[in-house]
Structure formats: C-alpha cells, structure tokens
C-alpha positions in Angstrom: 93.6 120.7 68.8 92.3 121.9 65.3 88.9 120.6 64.3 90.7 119.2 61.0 93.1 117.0 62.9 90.6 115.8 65.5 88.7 114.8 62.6 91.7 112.9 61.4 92.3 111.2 64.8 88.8 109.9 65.0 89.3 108.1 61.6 92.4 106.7 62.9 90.7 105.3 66.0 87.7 104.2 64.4 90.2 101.9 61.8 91.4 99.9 64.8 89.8 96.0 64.4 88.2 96.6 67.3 88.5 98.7 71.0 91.8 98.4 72.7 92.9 99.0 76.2 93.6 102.5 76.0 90.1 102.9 73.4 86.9 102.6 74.6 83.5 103.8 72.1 80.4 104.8 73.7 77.2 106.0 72.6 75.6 107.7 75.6 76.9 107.3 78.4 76.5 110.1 81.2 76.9 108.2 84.1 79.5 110.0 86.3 80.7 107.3 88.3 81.5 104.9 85.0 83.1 108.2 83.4 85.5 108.4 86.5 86.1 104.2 86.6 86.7 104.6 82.6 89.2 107.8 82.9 91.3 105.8 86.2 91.4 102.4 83.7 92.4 104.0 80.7 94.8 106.4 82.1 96.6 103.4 84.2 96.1 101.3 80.9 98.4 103.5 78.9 100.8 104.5 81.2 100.8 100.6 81.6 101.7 100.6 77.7 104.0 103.3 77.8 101.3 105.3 75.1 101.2 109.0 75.5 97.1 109.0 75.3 94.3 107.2 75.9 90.4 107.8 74.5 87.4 107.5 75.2 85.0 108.4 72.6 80.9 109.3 72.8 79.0 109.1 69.2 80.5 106.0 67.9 79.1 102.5 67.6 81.3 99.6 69.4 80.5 97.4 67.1 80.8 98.4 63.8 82.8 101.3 64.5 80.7 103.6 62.3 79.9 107.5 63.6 76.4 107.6 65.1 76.6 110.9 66.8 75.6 111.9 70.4 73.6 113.6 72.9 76.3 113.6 75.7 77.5 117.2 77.0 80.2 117.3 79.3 80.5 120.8 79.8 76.4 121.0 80.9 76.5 117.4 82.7 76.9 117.1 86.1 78.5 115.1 88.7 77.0 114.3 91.6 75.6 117.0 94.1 74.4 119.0 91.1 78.2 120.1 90.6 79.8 120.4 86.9 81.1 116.8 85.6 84.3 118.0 84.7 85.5 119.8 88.3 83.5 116.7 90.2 85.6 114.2 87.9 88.7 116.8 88.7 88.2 116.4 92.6 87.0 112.9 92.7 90.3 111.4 90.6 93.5 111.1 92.6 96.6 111.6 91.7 94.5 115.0 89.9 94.1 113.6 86.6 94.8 115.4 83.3 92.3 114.9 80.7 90.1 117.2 78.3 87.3 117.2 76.6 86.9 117.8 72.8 83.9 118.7 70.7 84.2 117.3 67.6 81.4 118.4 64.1 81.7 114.9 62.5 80.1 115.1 59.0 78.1 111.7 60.3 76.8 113.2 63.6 78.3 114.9 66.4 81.1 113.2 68.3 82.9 114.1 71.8 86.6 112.7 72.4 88.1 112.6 75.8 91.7 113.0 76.0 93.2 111.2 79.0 97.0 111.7 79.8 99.0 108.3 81.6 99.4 109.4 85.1 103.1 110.3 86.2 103.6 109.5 90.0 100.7 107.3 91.1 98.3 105.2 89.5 95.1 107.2 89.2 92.0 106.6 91.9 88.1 106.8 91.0 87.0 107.8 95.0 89.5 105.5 96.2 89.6 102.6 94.1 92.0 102.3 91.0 90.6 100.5 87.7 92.8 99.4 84.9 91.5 97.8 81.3 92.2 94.1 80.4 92.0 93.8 76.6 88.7 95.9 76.0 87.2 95.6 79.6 87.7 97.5 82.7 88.4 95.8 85.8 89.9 96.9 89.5 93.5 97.2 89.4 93.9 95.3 92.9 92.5 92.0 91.2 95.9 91.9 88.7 98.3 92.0 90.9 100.9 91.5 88.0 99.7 94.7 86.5 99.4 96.7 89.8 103.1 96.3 90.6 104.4 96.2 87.4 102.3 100.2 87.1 103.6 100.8 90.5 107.3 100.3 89.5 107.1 101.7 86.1 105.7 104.9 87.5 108.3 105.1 90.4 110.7 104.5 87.5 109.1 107.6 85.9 109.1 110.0 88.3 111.5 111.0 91.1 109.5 113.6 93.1 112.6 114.1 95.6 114.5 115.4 92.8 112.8 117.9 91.1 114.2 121.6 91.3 112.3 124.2 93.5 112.3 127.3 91.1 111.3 129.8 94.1 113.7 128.3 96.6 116.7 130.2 97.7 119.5 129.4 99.8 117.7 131.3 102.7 115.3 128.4 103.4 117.8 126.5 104.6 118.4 126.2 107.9 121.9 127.2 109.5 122.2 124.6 111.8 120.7 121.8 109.4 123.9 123.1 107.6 127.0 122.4 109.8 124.9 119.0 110.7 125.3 117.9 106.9 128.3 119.3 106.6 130.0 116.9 109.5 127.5 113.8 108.9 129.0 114.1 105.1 132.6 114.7 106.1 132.4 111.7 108.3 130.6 110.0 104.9 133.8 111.2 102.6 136.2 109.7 105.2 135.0 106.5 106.4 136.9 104.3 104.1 140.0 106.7 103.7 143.6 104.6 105.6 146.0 106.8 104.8 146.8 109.6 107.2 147.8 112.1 104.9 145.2 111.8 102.5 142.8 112.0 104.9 143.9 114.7 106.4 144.2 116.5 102.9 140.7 116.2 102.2 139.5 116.9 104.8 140.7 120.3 104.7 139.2 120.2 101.3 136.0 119.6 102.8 136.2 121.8 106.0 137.3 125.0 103.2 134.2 124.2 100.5 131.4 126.0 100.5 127.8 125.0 100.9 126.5 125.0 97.3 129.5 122.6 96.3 129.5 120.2 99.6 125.8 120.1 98.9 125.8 119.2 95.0 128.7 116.4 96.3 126.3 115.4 99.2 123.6 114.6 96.3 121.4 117.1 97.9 121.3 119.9 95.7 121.2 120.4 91.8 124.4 122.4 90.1 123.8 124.4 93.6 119.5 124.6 93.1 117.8 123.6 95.6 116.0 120.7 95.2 113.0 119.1 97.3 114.8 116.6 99.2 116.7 119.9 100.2 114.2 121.3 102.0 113.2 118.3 103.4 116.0 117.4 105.1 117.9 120.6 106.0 114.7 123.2 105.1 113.8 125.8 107.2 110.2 124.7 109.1 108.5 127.9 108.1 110.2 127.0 104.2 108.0 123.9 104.1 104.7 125.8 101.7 107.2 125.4 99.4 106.5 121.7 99.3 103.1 122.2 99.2 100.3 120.5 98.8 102.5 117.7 100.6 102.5 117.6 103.7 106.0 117.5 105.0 105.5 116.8 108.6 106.3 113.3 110.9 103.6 113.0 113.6 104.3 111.2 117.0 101.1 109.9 119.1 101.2 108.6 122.7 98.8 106.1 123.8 97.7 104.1 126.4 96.4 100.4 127.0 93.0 101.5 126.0 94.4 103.3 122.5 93.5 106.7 123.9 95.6 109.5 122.6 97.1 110.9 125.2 99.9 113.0 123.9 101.2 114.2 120.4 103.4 116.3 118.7 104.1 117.1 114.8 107.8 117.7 113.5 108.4 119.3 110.6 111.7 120.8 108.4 114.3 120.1 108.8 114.3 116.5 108.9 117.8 115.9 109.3 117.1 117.6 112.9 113.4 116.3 113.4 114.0 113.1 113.5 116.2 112.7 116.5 113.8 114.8 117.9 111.0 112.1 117.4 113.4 109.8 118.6 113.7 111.7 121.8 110.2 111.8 122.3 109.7 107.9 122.6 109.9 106.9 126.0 112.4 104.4 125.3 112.8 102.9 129.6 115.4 100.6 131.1 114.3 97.2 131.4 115.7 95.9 135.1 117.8 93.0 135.9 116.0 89.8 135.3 116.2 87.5 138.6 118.8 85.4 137.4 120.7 88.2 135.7 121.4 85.6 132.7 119.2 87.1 129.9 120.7 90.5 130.0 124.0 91.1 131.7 123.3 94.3 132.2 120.1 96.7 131.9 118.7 97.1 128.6 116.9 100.0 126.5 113.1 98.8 125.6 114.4 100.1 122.1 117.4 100.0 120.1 118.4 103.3 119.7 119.9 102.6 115.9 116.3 100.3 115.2 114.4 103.4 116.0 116.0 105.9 114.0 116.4 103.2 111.0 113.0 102.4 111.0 111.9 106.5 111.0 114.7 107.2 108.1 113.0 104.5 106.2 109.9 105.6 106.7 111.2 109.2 105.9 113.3 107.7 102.4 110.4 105.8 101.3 107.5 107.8 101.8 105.2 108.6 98.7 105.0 112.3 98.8 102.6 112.8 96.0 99.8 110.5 98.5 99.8 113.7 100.4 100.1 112.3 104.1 102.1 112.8 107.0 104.4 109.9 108.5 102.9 108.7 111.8 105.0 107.0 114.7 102.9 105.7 117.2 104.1 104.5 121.0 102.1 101.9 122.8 103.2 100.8 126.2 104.3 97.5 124.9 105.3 98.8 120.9 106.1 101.4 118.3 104.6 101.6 115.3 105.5 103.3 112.2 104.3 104.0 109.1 104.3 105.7 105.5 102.2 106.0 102.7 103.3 104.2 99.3 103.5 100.9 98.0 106.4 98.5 98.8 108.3 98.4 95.9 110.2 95.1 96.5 108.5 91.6 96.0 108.6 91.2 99.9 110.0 91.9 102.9 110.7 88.5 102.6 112.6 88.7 99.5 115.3 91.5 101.5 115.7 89.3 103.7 116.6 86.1 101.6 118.6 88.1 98.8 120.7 90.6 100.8 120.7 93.0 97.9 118.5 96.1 97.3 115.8 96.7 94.8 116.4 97.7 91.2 115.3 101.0 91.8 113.7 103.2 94.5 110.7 105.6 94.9 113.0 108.9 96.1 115.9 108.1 94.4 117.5 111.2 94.6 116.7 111.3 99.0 117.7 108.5 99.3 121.3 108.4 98.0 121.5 112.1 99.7 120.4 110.3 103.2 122.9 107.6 102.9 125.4 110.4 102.4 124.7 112.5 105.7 124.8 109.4 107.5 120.8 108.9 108.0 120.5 105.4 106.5 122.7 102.6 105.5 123.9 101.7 102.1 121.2 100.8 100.2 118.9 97.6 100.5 120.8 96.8 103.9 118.5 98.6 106.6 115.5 96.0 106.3 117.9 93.3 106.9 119.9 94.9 109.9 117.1 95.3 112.3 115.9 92.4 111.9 119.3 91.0 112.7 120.0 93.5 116.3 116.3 92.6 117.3 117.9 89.3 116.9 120.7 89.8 118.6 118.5 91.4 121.6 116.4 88.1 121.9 113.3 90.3 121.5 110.6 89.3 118.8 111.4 90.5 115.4 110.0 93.4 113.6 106.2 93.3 112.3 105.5 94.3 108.7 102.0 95.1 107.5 101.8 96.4 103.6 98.4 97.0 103.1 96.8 95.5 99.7 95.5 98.2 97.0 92.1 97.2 97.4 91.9 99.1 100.8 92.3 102.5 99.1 95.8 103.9 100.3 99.0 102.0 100.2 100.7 102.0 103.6 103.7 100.1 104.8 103.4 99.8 108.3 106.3 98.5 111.0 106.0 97.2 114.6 108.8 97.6 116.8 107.9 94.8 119.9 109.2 96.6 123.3 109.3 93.8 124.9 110.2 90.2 125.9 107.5 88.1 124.9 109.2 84.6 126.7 112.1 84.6 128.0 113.4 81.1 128.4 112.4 80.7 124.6 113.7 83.9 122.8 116.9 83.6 125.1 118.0 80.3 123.9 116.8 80.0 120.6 117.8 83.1 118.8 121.6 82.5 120.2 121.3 79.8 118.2 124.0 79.8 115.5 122.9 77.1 113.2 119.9 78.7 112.1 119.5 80.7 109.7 116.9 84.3 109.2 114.6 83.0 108.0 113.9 79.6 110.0 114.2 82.1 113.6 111.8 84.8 111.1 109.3 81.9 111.0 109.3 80.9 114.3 109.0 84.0 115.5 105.7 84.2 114.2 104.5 80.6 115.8 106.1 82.7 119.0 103.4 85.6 118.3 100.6 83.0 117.1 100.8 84.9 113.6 99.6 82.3 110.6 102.6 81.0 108.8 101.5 79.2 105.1 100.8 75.5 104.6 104.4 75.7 102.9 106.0 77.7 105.3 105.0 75.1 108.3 106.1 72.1 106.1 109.6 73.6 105.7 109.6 73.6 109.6 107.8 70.3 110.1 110.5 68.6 108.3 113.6 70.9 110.5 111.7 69.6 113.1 111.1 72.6 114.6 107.5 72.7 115.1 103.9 71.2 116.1 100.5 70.7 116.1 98.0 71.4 113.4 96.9 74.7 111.5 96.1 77.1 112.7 97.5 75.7 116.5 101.2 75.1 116.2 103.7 75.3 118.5 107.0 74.5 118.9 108.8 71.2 118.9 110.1 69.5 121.6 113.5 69.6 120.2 113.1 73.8 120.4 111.5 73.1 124.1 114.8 71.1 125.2 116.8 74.0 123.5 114.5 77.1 125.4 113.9 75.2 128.3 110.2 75.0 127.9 109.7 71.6 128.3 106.8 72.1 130.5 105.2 74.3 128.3 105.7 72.2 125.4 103.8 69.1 127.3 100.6 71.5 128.2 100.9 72.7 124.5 101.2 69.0 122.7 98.5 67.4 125.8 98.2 63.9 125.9 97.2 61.2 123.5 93.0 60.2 123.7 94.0 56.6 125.6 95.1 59.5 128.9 91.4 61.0 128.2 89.4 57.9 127.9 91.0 56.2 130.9 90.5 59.6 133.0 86.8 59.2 131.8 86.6 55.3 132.5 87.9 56.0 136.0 85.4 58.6 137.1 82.6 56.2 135.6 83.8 53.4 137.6 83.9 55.5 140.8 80.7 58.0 140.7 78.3 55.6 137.9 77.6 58.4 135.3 79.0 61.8 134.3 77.0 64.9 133.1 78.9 66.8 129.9 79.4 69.7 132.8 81.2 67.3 135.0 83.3 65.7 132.1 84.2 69.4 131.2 85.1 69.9 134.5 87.3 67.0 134.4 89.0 67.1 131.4 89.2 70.9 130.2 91.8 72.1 133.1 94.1 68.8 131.4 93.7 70.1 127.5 96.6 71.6 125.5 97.0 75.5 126.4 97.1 75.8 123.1 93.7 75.2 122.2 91.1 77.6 122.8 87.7 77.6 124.4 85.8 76.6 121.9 88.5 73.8 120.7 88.9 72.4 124.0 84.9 71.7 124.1 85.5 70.1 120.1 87.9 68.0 122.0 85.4 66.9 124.9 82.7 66.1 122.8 84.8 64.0 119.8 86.2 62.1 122.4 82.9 61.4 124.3 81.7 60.3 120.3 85.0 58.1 120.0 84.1 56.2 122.9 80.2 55.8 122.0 81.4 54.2 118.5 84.0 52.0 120.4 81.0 51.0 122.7 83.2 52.0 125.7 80.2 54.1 127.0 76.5 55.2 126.1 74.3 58.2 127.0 71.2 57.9 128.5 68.1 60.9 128.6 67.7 63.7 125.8 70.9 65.4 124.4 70.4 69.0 127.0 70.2 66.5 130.1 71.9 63.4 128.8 74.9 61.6 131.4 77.0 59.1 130.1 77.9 55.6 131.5 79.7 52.9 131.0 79.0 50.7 128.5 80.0 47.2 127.6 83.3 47.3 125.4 
C-alpha cells in the first residue's frame, strides 16, 4: 500500500469519536501474547461485522487520538523462544491468520498499522483460545455465546470448503470401483420415487449410457465435470488424498478394553464412499442371546443397528470441519461406540432436531452433503439425528449420547455414544413401547435411566406427567412408570420409607438392647435406605434422623460425640 494512502487511512481512523471493535490504538505495546489476543479479537470482530479489515495501530494516543509516534518494531521483535514476532504470531494463530504489518513516516512521529483480514472458515485462535472485541474491549469469545454462534454460522455461511475446485486433480484420482459404487447408489437415488414402468425404465437407460463427468456433475459431486474436494473424498483414490492436504482425510477406528487400553486400531482413508463400510465391518457388532423368557427380543439381536452405525459415521463424515485439521475417530468399548468430529454444532441443539423435525438453515459442507444424500450415504437432510434416536427406540436400548464440547476447551468436537447394551430390561422393554409418549418425555427419562442431570425445568415438566421422583440430583422414576416396567420393587428400595419406619426401627432396638452406638444404628438402618442414595447420603440420612429424634426428645446421647450411644429418652 503507497505511503500516501496509508497516510490517508491513518487520518481516517484517527477521525473515529473514539476506538471501535475492529480499531484498537496503542502506544507501545510489544507484548506478544496481547498482540496474538488483539489480532484473534479483532479479526473475529470484523468478520463478526461483515468489514473487510480490522486495525490495530502503534504511535497513536487512545485518548485524544493525536499521533505520538512509536518505538515498536515488529520486524526486530520477537515472539517467544527468541523467534521473529511475526512467524511466532503466524504459527501460534489458528485458522493461519492473514495480517501485515505497515511502516508508516507520519509527519507527527513514526506510526505502525497492522492490517488484519476477517478470518474465512473458522474463528481465529490465540494458542487455543478465541478472543473477540465488545465495543472497545477485548474479551474471550466463549463468554458471548450469542456472538460465538452467530461467528460460527456466518463463517460456515461464508465458506464451503467441500466445494471448492481441485485445480491439479484429474479424473485419474478417482478410484474405479468408488465409480460404479456411485454410479448404482445414484441410480437407485434418481429412481426411488419414479411409479411408472416405462419411465423408469427410460431413464434408467439414460443413466446406465452417461458418462462419469455428467452422472457426477448430476450426483452434485463434481463441478461442470472438475473435480471438486468432496470428490476425492468420497470416491478419491487413497494415495490421491495430498491433494487434500494439510487436512487430514482419514477415519480412525480404536479398540479398547475395560481398562481403556488400546488394543487394536486401524486408519481408513479415500475413498470414503468405500471406507466407511469398511469401519463399519471392523466394529465387532455380536449377537445378543435369547433372554430367559424370550419376551424382550423375539429373536437374537445385533448389539448395534447396522443403519445407526453407518448414520452416525456419515454424519460424522458430512459434518466434519476439515479446515480443524483432524481425523474422525470411532472408538469401540465393550459396552459402546463412540464417535466423533471436529466442528461446532451448527443447530441450537440436539434438542431442537429433535422437537422441530426440520433441518438447519444451512450446513458446514454444503456441497458433501447434498452429494452424500445423493449416493445414498445419508438421509434427506435434517432427518438422520432424529431417526436414530427413534430405532434405538424401537430396540428398547438407551438412546444415543451427545457431547458438544463448549469453545472454551479449545477445539469444538461433537461427540456421540452409541449404548451396546440393555441397561434394564423390565424398564426399557415396557416403557419405550409406550405409544402415548412422546420423544422427548422417553429422551428425558432416559437420562434419569443413565443417572444423567436433567434441569430444574426439565424435571418439573416430568414431575407434573408424573413420571418421576425424588429430589435433585436423586430422581427416579414414578411409581406409575414402575407399574408400567414392572419395577415395583425397585421403585420401593429407590423411594425407601417415610422417617416414622426409621424412628420406630430405632425405638425398637432401644427398647430391646438399652443404647445404640452410631456404628450399630448404621448397621441397622443403612442396608434399609433408598438404593438410590449414595454412601455418603445414606450416613446424611442416619445422622438427620438421629437429630430429628434428639429435638423431638424421643432419645438423647450420652458421652463425647467419637464415643457417644444414644438412648431413649422421655417423649
């Protein structure tokens, strides 16, 4: 940029009433670390305000605006490790930032401009934690969560890395058999809807006789017949994938055991329209036997639905934020799978997909994803999420387990757990063949099932259904649901009795052996508490109901509190 206009841009700024969210005026500064915090805030600020730039200026007074000069040399400072400021900045920044540094021979004093351009794909990182500017101050983006997703979705908005031509990519990195694969998964795509016999038959000889470039660019897999990224990730040839590069285009599936020990693993690459029914393969996915009545299964049953796995891994696959440069990991447990990909969840929750039956406004891979629904990989759009939860339903095995891990731990990750297992039988048999209720009453209760937290709203809404117990964070489920399941029992040791039960069982054993120890009123009343209860609870119990009594005057202690025993006393 020409001295003459930078000195014309440094007027313009300085006119501003005062700094703004994508300005900021220093004197001196040369810290590296607030340089790094100040280029993430203000390059997430304006790409937050839709402005092409953001500043940061050195030699001009905050105050009164007026040029003072500086001292500050970014091409001699350094970061830390005695390495240059500007490649330390470079490697420390993530997505890598774009941003240059200016010189500028004020006729007031000297004055350095940094020019900072509004990240593209990803909100920009200062060693792992994102900063954004609210009015003139900078703050961590995780602590405005309004502004972190609204970024999130504007950038996603932006920017459709799936999309984007491959200049150096020829028809020759794809692989053959990838090829016919697509070609009948998108035939069967064209025809599902088509009645008529004749026309159906007409195009599919239309199909059978077009070549590759044109099924493709129908497919939404390739460009005017260029290849595109989301063509060589899904029908790519494995040794194709530098072409990708720096992402790493790979699924990784880890075996371990009850201890979390890796005991087996294996990465799958290009193409993914293959590798992923190769990962499925890999998961040890084991008949369940007969169960002794034969009534909860009528006949033996996969641990796994085969369509849950292979949704869960195309999601994963559709949804994965490529510029984050990670691998998608699915991980077997004895009892579980686990998957997960790097990116922020675009809708407002998992929640929300399940409630509104309708997909998000927009999606990360646009362009993969309406090429996966095409060959067959994932459902129409927005209906996946909803589905398994509906066939785990449908199985009487807990419902899937989403994690989305806040900003503030560095990475976004969405993570799912696929439960291999029945977790009670009686219960999960009975109640989610109920018809009456609806996803997300059987969604809560599932997680009372698990022991998961539920919110203070969430357990009125089933308080007043009368479907569950107890106090937070102890519920459990009503006895309505334990007539249903056939858990009565369970739902007595779970609810215990009321205190009268306790105080008479403590009156007796007074009235028979003269005084009680707190060990031998443990002993007495612990094995009769709620199983729902804890150690630690149950001993709360003992000892408010020993208090209760005291106040009532129903007994005393005699001796100091470590020895004490307790008798009778005269209420």
């Amino acid at each position: 940029m020409e001295q003459e206009k930078l000195i014309a841009l440094i007027e313009k700024l300085r006119n501003f009433p005062r700094e703004q969210s994508t300005l900021e005026f220093k004197s001196n500064l040369k810290e590296p670390k607030e340089i790094g915090q100040y280029i993430s805030a203000l390059g997430n600020s304006a790409a937050l305000e839709r402005h092409d730039r953001a500043w940061m200026v050195w030699g001009i007074d905050d105050s009164t605006h007026a040029v003072t000069g500086t001292q500050f040399n970014p091409s001699k400072a350094k970061g830390e490790g005695n390495q240059s400021l500007i490649m330390w900045l470079t490697q420390k920044i993530l997505p890598r930032p774009d941003f240059t540094f200016h010189e500028v021979p004020h006729p007031d004093g000297r004055v350095i401009l940094l020019e900072i351009h509004p990240p593209r794909s990803a909100p920009l990182a200062f060693q792992g934690e994102r900063y954004i500017r609210v009015d003139s101050h900078k703050t961590k983006l995780s602590e405005h969560q309004d502004k972190e997703r609204r970024l999130w979705t504007m950038l996603d908005q932006n920017h459709d890395w799936s999309g984007e031509i491959v200049p150096e990519a020829t028809w020759d990195d794809l692989d053959p058999e990838a090829l016919e694969v697509a070609r009948r998964k998108f035939m069967e795509f064209a025809l599902k809807n088509e009645r008529d016999q004749d026309q159906l038959d007409r195009v599919k000889a239309q199909l059978q006789e077009m070549d590759n470039p044109t099924l493709l660019n129908k497919a939404h897999i390739t460009k005017q017949g260029r290849i595109t990224r989301s063509a060589l990730l899904l029908l790519g040839k494995d040794e194709a994938s530098h072409l990708l590069s720096p992402v790493d285009a790979k699924i990784t599936w880890l075996l371990r055991n009850e201890h979390n020990k890796t005991i087996d693993s294996q990465h799958f690459g290009p193409p993914m329209l293959l590798s992923t029914d190769k990962v499925a393969n890999r998961i040890r996915n084991i008949m369940l036997e007969y169960m002794p009545d034969q009534s909860l299964f009528p006949t033996a049953v996969k641990s796994y639905d085969p369509w849950v796995i292979r949704e869960a891994l195309h999601n994963c696959l559709a949804h994965q934020d490529y510029l984050l440069h990670g691998k998608i990991n699915v991980v077997e447990h004895p009892d579980r799978l686990v998957f997960s990909n790097l990116g922020q969840f675009l809708p407002p929750s998992v929640e929300w997909m399940l409630e509104t039956q309708s997909p998000p406004e927009h999606y990360r891979n646009q362009w993969l994803i309406e090429g996966m629904i095409r060959l067959r990989m994932i459902d129409q759009a927005g209906s996946g999420i909803r589905r398994m939860f509906e066939r785990q339903r449908q199985r009487f095995f807990p419902l899937p387990d989403y994690v989305l891990s806040p900003m503030a731990e560095g990475t976004p990750r969405v993570q799912v757990t696929i439960s291999g297992q029945v977790l009670d039988i009686n219960y999960t048999r009975l109640l989610m063949s109920r018809d009456d209720l609806d996803l997300k009453q059987v969604l809560l209760l599932d997680k009372v099932q698990k022991k998961e937290p539920i919110s203070a709203e969430e357990a009125k809404t089933l308080r007043k259904d009368k479907l569950i117990e107890g106090r937070s964070p102890n519920f459990f489920v009503s006895a309505e649901v334990a007539a249903w399941t056939k858990s009565k029992a369970t739902y007595i040791r779970n609810r215990g009795m009321d205190d009268t039960y306790y105080h008479q069982l403590i009156l007796g054993y007074l009235e028979k052996y003269g005084q009680a120890s707190r060990q031998e009123l443990d002993d007495l009343l612990l094995p009769k508490m709620p199983d729902v209860l804890d150690s630690s609870q149950k001993a709360n119990k003992v000892r408010n109901l020993t208090q209760s009594m005291r106040r009532k005057g129903l007994i005393h202690s005699i001796g100091a509190r470590s020895t004490a025993v307790w008798r009778r006393g005269p209420g």
